[in-house]
ZAROVO-333187 format. One line per 2 residues: number of its first residue (from 1); their letters; for each residue x, z, y of N, C-alpha, C. Coordinates in Angstrom, 3 decimals. Layout:
N
NUM> A> X:Z:Y:X:Z:Y:X:Z:Y ~ ... .
This chain:
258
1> XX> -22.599:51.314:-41.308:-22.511:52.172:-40.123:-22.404:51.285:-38.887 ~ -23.685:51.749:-37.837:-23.602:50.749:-36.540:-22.510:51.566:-35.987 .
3> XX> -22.020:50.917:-34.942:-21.191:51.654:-33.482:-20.842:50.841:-33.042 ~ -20.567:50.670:-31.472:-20.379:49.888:-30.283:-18.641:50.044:-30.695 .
5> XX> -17.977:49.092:-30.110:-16.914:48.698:-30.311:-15.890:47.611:-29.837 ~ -15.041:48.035:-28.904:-14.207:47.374:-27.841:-13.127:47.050:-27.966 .
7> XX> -12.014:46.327:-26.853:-11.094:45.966:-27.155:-10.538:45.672:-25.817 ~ -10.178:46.790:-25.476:-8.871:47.137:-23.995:-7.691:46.874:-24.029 .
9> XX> -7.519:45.923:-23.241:-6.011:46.008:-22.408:-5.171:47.051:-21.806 ~ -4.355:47.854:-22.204:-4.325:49.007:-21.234:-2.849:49.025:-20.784 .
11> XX> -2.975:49.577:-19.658:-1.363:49.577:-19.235:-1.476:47.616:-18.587 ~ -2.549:47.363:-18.190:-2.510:46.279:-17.625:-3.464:46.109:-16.529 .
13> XX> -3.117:44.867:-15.265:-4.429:44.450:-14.353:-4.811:43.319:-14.730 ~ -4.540:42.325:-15.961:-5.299:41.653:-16.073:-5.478:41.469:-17.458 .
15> XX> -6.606:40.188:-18.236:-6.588:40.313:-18.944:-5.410:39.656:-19.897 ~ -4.985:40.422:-20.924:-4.156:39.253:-22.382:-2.729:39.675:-21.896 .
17> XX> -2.417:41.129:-21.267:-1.220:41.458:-21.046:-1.735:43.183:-21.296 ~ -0.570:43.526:-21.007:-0.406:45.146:-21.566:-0.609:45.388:-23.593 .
19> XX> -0.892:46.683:-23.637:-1.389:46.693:-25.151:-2.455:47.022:-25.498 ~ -2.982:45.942:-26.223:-4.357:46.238:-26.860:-4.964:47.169:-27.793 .
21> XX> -6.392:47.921:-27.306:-6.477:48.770:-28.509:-7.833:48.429:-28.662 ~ -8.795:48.950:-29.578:-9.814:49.461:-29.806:-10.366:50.483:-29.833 .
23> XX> -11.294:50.183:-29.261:-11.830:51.938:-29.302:-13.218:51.766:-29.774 ~ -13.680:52.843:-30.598:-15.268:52.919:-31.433:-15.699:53.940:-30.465 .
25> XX> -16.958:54.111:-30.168:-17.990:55.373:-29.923:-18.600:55.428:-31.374 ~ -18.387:56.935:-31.610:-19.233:57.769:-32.572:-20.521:58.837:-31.720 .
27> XX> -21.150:59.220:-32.570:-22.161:59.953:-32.440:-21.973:61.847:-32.609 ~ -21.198:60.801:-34.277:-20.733:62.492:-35.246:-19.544:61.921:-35.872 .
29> XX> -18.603:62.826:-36.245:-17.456:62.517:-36.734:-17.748:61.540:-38.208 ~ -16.606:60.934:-38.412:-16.795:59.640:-39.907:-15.539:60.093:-40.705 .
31> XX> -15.550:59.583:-41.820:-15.138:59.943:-42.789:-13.408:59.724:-42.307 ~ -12.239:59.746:-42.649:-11.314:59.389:-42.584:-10.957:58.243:-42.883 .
33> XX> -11.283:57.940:-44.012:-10.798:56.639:-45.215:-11.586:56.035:-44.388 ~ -12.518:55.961:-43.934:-13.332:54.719:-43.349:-12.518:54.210:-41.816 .
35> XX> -12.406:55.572:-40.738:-11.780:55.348:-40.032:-10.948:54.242:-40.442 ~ -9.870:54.561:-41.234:-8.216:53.879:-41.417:-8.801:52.275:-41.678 .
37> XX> -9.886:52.011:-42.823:-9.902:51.152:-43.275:-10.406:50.029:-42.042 ~ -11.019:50.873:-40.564:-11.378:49.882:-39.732:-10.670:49.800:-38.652 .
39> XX> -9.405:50.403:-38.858:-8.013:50.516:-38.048:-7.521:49.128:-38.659 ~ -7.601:49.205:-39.759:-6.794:48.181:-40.656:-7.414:46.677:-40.530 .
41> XX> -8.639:46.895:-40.305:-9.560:45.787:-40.422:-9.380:45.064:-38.812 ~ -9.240:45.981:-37.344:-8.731:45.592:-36.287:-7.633:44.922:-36.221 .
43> XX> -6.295:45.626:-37.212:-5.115:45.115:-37.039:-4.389:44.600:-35.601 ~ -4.515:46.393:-34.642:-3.969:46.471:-33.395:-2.979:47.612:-33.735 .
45> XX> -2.112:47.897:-32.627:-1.118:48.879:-32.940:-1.701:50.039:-32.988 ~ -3.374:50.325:-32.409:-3.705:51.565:-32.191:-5.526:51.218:-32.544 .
47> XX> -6.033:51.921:-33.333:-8.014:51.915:-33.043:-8.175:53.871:-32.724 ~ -9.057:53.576:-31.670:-9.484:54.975:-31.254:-10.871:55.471:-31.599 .
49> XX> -11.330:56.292:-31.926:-12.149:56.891:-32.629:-12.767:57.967:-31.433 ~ -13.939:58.049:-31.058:-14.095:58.918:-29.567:-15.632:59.203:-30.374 .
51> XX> -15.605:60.821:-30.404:-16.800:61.228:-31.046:-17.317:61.995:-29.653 ~ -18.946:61.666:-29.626:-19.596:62.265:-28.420:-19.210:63.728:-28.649 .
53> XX> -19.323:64.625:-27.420:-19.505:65.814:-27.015:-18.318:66.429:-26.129 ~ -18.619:67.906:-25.704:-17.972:68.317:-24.543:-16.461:68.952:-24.792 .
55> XX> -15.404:69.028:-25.213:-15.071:67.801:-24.474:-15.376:66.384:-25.884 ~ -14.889:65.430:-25.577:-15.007:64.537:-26.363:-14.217:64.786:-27.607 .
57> XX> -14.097:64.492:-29.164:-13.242:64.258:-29.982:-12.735:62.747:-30.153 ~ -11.460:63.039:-30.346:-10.836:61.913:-30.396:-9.597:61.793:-31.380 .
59> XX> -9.280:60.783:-32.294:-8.578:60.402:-33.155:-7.979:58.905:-32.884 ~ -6.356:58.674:-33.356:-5.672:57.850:-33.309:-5.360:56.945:-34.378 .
61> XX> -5.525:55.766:-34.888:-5.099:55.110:-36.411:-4.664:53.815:-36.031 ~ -3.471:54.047:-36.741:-2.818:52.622:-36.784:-3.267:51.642:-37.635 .
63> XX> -2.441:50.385:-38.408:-3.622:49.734:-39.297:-2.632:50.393:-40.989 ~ -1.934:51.609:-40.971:-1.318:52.260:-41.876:-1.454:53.646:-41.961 .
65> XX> -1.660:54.333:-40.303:-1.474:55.206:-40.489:-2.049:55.973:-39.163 ~ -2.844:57.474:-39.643:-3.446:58.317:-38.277:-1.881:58.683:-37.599 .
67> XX> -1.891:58.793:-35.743:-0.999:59.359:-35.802:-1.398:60.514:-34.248 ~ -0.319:61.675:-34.373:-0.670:62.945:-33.547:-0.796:62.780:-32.108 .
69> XX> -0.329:61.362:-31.669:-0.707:61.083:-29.998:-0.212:59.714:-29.657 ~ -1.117:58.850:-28.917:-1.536:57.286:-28.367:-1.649:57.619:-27.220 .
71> XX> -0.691:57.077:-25.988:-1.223:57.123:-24.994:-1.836:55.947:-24.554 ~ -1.887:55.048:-25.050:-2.657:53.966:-24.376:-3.959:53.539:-24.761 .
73> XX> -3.983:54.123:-26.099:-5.581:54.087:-26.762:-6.477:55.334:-25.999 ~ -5.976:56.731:-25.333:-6.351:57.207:-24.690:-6.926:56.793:-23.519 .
75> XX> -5.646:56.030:-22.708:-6.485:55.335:-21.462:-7.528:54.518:-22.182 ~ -7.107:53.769:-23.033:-8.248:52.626:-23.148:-9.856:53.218:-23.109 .
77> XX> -9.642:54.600:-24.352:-10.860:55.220:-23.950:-11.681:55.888:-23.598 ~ -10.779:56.132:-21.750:-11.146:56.779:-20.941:-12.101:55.363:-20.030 .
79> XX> -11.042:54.598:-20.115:-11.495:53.204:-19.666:-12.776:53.160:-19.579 ~ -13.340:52.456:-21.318:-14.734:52.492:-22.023:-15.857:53.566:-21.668 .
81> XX> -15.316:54.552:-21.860:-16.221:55.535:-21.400:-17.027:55.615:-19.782 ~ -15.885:55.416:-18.880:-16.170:55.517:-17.300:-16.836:53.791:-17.232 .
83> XX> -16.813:52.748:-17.852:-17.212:51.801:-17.596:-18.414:51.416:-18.392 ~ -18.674:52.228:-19.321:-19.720:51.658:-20.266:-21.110:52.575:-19.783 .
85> XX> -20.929:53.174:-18.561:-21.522:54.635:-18.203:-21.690:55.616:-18.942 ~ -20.958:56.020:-20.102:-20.817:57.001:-20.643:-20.569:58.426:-20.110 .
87> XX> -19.603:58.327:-19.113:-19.377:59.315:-18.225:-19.376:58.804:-16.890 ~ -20.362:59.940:-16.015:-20.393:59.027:-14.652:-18.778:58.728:-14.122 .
89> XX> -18.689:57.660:-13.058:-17.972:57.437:-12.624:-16.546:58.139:-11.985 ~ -15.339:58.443:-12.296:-14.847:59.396:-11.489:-14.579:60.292:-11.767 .
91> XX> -15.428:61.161:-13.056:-15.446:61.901:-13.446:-14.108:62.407:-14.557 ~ -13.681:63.475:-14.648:-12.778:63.934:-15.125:-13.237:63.718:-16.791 .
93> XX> -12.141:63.395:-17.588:-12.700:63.522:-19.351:-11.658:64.343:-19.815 ~ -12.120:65.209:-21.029:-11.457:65.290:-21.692:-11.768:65.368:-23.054 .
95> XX> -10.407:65.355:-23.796:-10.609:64.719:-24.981:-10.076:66.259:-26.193 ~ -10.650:66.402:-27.293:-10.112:67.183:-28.476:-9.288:66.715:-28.955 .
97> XX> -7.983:66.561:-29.331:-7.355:65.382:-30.355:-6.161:66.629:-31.395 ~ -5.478:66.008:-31.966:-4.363:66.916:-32.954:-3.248:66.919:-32.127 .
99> XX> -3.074:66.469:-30.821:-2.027:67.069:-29.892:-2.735:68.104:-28.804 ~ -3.886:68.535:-28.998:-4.175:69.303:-27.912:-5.125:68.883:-27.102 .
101> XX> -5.835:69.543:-26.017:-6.688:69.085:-25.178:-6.065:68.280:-24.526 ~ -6.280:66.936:-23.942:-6.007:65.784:-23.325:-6.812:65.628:-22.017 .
103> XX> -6.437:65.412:-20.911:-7.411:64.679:-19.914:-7.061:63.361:-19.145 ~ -7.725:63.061:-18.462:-7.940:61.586:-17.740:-8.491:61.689:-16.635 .
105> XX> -8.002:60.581:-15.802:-9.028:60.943:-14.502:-8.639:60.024:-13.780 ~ -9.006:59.783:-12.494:-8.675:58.938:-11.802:-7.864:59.035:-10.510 .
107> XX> -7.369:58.055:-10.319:-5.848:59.256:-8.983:-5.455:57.983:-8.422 ~ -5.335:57.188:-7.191:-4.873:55.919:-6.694:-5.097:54.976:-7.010 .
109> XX> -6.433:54.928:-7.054:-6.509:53.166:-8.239:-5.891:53.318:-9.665 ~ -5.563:54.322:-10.205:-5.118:54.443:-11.546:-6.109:55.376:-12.709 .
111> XX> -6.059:55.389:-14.208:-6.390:55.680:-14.557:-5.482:57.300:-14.519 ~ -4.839:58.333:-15.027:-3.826:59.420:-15.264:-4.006:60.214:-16.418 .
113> XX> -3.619:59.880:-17.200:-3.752:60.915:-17.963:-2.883:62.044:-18.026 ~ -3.092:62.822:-18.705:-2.276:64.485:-18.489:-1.749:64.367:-20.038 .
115> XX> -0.739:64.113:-20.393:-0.289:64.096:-21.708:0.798:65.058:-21.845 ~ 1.290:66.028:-23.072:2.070:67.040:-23.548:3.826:66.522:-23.290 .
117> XX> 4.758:67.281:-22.606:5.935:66.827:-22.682:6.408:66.629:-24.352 ~ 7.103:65.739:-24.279:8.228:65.812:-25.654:8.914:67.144:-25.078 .
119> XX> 9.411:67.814:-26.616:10.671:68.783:-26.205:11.856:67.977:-27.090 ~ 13.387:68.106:-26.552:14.579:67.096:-27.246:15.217:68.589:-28.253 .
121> XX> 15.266:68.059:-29.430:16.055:69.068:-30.143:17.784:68.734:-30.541 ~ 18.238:69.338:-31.045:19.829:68.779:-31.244:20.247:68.612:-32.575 .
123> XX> 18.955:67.459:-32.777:19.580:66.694:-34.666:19.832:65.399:-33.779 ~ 20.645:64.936:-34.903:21.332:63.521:-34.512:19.947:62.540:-34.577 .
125> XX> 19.976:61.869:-34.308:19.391:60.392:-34.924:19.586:59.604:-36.261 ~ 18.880:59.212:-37.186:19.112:58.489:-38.179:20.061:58.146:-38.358 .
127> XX> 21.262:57.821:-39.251:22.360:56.832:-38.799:22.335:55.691:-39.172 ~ 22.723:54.454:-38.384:22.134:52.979:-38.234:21.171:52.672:-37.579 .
129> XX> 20.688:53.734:-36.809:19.848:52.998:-35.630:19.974:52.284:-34.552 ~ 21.137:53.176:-33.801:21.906:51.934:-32.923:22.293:50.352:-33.467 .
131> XX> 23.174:50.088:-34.622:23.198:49.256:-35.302:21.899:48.291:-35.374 ~ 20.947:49.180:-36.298:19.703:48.701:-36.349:19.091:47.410:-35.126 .
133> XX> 19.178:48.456:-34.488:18.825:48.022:-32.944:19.896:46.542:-32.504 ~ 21.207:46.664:-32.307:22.254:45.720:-32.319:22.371:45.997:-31.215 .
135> XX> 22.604:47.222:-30.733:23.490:47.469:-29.367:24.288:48.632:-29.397 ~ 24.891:48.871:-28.255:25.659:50.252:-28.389:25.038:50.860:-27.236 .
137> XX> 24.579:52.168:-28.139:24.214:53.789:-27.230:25.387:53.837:-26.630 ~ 24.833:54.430:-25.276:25.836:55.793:-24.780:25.086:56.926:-24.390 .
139> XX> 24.346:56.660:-25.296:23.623:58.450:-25.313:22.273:57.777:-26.257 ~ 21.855:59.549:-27.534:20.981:59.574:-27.940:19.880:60.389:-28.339 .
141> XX> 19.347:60.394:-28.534:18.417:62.106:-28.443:17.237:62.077:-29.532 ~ 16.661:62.895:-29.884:15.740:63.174:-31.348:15.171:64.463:-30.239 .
143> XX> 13.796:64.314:-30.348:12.752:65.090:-30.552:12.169:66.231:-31.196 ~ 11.225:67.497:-31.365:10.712:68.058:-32.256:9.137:67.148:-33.200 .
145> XX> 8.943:66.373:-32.110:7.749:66.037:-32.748:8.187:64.147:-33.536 ~ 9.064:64.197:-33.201:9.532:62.599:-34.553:9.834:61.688:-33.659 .
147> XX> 10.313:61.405:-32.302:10.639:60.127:-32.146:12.079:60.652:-31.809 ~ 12.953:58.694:-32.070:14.263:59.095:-31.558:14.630:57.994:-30.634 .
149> XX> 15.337:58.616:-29.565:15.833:57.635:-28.422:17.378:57.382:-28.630 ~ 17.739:56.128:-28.084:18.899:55.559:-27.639:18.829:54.773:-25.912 .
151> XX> 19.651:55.223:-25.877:20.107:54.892:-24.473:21.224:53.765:-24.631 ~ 20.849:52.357:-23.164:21.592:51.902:-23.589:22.504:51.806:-21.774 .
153> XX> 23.078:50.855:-21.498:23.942:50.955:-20.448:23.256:50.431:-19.198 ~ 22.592:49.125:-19.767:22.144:48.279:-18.478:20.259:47.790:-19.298 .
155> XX> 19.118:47.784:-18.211:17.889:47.101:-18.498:18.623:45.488:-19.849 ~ 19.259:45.055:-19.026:19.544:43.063:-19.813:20.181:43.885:-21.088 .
157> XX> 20.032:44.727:-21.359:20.428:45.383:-22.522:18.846:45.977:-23.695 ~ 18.476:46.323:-23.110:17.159:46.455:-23.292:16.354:45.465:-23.794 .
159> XX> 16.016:44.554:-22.932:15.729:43.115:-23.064:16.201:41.940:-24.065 ~ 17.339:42.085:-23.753:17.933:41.384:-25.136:18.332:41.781:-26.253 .
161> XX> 17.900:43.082:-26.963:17.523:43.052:-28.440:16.959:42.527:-29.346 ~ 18.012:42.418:-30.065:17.286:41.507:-31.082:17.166:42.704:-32.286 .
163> XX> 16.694:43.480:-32.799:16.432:44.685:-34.167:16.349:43.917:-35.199 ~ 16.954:44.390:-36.258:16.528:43.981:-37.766:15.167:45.530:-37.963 .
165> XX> 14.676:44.433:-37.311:13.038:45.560:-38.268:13.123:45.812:-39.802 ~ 13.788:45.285:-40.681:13.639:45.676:-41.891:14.417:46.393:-42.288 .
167> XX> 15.620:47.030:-41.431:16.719:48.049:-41.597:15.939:49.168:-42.014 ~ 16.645:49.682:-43.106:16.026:51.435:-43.238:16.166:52.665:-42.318 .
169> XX> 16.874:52.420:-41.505:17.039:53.329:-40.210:16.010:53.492:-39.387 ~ 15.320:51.965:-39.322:13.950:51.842:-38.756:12.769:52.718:-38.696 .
171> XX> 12.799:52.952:-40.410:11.793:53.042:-41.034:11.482:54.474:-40.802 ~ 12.771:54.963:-40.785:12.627:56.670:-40.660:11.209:57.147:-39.448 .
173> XX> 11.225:56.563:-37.983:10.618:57.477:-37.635:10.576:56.019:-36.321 ~ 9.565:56.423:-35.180:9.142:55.453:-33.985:11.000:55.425:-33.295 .
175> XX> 11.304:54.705:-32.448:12.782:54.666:-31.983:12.297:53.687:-30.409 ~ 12.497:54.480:-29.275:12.711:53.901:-27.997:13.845:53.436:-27.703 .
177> XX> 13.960:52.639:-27.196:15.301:52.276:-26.533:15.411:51.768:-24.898 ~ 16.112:52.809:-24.325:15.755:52.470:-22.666:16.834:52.772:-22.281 .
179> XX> 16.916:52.140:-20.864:18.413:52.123:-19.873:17.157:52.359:-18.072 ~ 17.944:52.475:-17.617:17.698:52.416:-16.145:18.743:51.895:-15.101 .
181> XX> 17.805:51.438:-13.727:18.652:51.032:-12.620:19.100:51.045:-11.680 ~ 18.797:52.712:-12.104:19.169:53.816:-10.892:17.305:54.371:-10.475 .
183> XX> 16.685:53.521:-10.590:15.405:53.905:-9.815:14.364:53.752:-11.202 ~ 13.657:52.868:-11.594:12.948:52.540:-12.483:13.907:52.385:-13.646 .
185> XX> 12.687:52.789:-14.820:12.823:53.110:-16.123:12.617:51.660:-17.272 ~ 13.312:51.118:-17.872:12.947:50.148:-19.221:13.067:50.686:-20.362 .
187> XX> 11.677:50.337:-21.492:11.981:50.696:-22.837:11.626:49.263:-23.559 ~ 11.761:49.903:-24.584:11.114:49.327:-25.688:10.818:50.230:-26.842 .
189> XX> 9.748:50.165:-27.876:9.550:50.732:-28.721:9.101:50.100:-29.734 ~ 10.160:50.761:-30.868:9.744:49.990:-32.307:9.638:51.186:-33.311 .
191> XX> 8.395:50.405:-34.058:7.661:51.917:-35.299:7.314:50.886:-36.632 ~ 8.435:50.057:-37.419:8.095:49.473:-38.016:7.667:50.669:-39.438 .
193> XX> 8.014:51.598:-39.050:8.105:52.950:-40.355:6.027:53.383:-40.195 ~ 5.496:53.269:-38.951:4.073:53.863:-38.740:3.291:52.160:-38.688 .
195> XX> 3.677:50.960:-39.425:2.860:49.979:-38.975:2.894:49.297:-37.988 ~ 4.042:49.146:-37.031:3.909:48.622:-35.733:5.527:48.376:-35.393 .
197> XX> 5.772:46.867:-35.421:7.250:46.387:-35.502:7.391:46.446:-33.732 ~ 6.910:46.179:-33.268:7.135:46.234:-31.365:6.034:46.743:-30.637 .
199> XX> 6.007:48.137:-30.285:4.871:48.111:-29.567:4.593:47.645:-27.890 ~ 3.429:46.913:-27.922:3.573:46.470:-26.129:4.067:47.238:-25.416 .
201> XX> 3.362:48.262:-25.496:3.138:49.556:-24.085:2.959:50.788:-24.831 ~ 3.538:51.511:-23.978:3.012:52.879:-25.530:3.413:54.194:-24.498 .
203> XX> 2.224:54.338:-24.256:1.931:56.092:-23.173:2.415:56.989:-23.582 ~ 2.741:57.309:-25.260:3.245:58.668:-25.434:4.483:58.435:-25.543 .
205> XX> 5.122:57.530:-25.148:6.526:57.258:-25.286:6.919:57.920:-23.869 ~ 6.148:57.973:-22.912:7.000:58.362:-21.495:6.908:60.080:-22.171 .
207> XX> 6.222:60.629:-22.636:6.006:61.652:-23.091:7.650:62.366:-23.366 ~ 8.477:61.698:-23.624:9.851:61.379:-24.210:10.960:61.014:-22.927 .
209> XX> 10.423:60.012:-22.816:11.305:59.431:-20.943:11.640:60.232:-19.979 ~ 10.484:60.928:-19.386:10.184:61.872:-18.403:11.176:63.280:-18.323 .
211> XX> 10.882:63.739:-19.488:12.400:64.669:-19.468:13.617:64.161:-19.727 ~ 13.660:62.965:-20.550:14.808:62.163:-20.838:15.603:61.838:-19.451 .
213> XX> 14.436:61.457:-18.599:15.353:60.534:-17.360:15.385:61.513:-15.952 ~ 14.555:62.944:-16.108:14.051:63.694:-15.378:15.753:64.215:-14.567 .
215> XX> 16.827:64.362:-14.634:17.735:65.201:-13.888:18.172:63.620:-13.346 ~ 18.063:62.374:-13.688:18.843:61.901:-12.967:17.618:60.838:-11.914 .
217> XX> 16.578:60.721:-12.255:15.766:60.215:-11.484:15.063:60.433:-10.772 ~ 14.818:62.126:-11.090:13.736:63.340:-10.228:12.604:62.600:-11.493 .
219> XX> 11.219:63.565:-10.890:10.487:63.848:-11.645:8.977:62.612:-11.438 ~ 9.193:61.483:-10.791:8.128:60.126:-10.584:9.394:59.004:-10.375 .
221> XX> 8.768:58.342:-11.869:9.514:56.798:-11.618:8.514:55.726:-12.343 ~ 8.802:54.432:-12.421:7.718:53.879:-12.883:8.735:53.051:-13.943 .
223> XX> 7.911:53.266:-15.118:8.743:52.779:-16.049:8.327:51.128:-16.524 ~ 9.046:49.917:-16.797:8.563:48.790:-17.379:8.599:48.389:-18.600 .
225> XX> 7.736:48.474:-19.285:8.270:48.003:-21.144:8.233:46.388:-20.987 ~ 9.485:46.085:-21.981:9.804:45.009:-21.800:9.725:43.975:-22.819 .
227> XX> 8.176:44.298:-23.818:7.900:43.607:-24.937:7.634:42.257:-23.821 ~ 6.572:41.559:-25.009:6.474:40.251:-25.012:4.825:40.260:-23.773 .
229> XX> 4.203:41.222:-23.989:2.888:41.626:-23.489:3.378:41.908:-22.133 ~ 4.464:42.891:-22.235:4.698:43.964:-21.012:3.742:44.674:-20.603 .
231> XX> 4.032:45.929:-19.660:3.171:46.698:-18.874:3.549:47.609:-18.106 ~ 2.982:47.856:-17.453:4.165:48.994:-16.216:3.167:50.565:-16.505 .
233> XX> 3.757:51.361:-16.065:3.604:52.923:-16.730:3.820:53.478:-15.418 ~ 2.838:54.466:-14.643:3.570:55.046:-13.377:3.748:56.716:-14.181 .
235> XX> 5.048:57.371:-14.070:4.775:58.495:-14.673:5.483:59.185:-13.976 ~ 5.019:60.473:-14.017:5.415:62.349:-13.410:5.794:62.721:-14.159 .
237> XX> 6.950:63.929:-14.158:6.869:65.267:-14.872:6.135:66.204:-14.651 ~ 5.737:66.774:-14.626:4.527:68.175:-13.974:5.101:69.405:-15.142 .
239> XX> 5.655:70.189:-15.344:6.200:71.144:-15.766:6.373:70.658:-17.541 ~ 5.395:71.191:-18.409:5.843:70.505:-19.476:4.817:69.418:-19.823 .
241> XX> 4.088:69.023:-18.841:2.951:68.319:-18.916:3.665:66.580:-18.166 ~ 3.169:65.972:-19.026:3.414:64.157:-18.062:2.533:63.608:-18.053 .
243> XX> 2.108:63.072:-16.718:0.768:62.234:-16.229:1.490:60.663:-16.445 ~ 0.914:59.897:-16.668:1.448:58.799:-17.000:0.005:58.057:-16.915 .
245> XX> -0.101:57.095:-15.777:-0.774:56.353:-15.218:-0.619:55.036:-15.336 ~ -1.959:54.041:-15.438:-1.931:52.607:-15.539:-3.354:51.972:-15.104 .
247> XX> -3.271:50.782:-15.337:-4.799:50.383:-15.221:-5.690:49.833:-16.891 ~ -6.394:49.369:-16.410:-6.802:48.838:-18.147:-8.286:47.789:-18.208 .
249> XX> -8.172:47.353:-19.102:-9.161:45.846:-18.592:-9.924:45.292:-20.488 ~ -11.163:45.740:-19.983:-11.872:45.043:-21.411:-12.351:43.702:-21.563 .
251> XX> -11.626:42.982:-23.109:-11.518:42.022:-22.672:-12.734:41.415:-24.323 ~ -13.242:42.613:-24.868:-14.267:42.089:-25.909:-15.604:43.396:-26.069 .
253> XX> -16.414:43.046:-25.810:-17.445:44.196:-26.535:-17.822:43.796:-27.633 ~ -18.552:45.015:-28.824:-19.469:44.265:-29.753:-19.963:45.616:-30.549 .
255> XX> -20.333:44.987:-31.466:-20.605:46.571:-32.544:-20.208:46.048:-34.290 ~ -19.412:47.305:-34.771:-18.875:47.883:-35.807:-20.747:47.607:-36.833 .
257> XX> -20.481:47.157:-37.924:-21.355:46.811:-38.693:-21.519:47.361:-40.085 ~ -20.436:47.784:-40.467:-19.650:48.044:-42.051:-19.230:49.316:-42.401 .
């Protein structure tokens, strides 16, 4: 199977920073197993799968596992698309995916996407995640759709984690961990349970933030992940909807052969 096939920076302005994804153009949808096996064969935190038509279809795979929403493999291939002339310039996209209709667009020199709020439910968190992590919460929160947050006191808190990734607390489910500094937002995110021990940058994580940090920050802050890559995130609340904006930069073309 031919297909064109890339490799974006996203959540970045230059190249060999932010997080990298891949993204394929399809024609017509592909098998699943094949998908995964060329998720696996990339060995990025995210390969995107973008099948032509109106709106576009689109699928997410880790190098373990499909999962229900990527925000940065999204930008990436909104990116590809507006740059490869796929879609004229400017132009609004949207995407089919298993979280819902998705869009993209362009807004200040940024890419924006329109991504689904998290809603916070009132189950605890795993227990040993804080631990896990090697800091102390003062506040934590669980999701309906699977991620769980800890809050910690200060950003140099954030930053200097050290996680036992091989803890079973881990494994349970993706786990953010963010503090703020009154104004701007720090995370980090670890999914050693979906294939991915640190992720650079990760768009559907503000998905989570945004109402998380929404009564005490108002509803636009710009958040910094504070992996090893880094990348900055500009994000809104918009009712239950979060735009979460970046830039993004291709840094390989080629074509899928196998």
């Amino acid at each position: 199977m031919r297909a064109p096939l890339f490799q974006v920076d996203a959540f970045a302005d230059r190249p060999f920073s932010g997080n990298p994804a891949a993204v394929c153009l399809l024609d017509e949808p592909a098998a699943e197993a094949w998908m995964q096996s060329v998720a696996a064969e990339m060995n990025l935190a995210e390969t995107a799968f973008v099948v032509a038509g109106e709106p576009f279809g689109l699928r997410w795979f880790t190098p373990t596992v499909e999962v229900e929403l990527c925000g940065h493999a999204t930008l990436a291939s909104a990116h590809v698309l507006w740059s490869e002339g796929r879609v004229p310039a400017g132009r609004p996209i949207e995407f089919s995916t298993r979280s819902g209709l998705l869009r993209a667009h362009t807004a200040g020199g940024l890419i924006e996407l329109d991504l689904p709020a998290a809603v916070l439910d009132d189950r605890g968190i795993t227990d040993g995640v804080s631990t896990a992590l090697g800091v102390a919460a003062v506040a934590t929160g669980h999701t309906t759709n699977g991620w769980a947050l800890v809050e910690v006191a200060t950003v140099e808190e954030v930053a200097q984690a050290r996680p036992d990734l091989g803890a079973a607390a881990l494994a349970a489910e993706p786990v953010i961990l963010t503090a703020s500094d009154g104004e701007d937002v720090a995370c980090r995110v670890f999914g050693p349970g979906v294939g991915i021990d640190e992720d650079p940058v990760t768009g559907s994580a503000q998905c989570v933030l945004a109402p998380w940090w929404h009564d005490r920050l108002g509803d636009r802050f710009v958040t910094r992940q504070l992996s090893a890559r880094g990348g900055t995130l500009h994000v809104r609340l918009d009712g239950d909807r979060v735009r979460v904006g970046g830039h993004a930069v291709t840094v390989l073309r080629g074509e899928l052969t196998a």
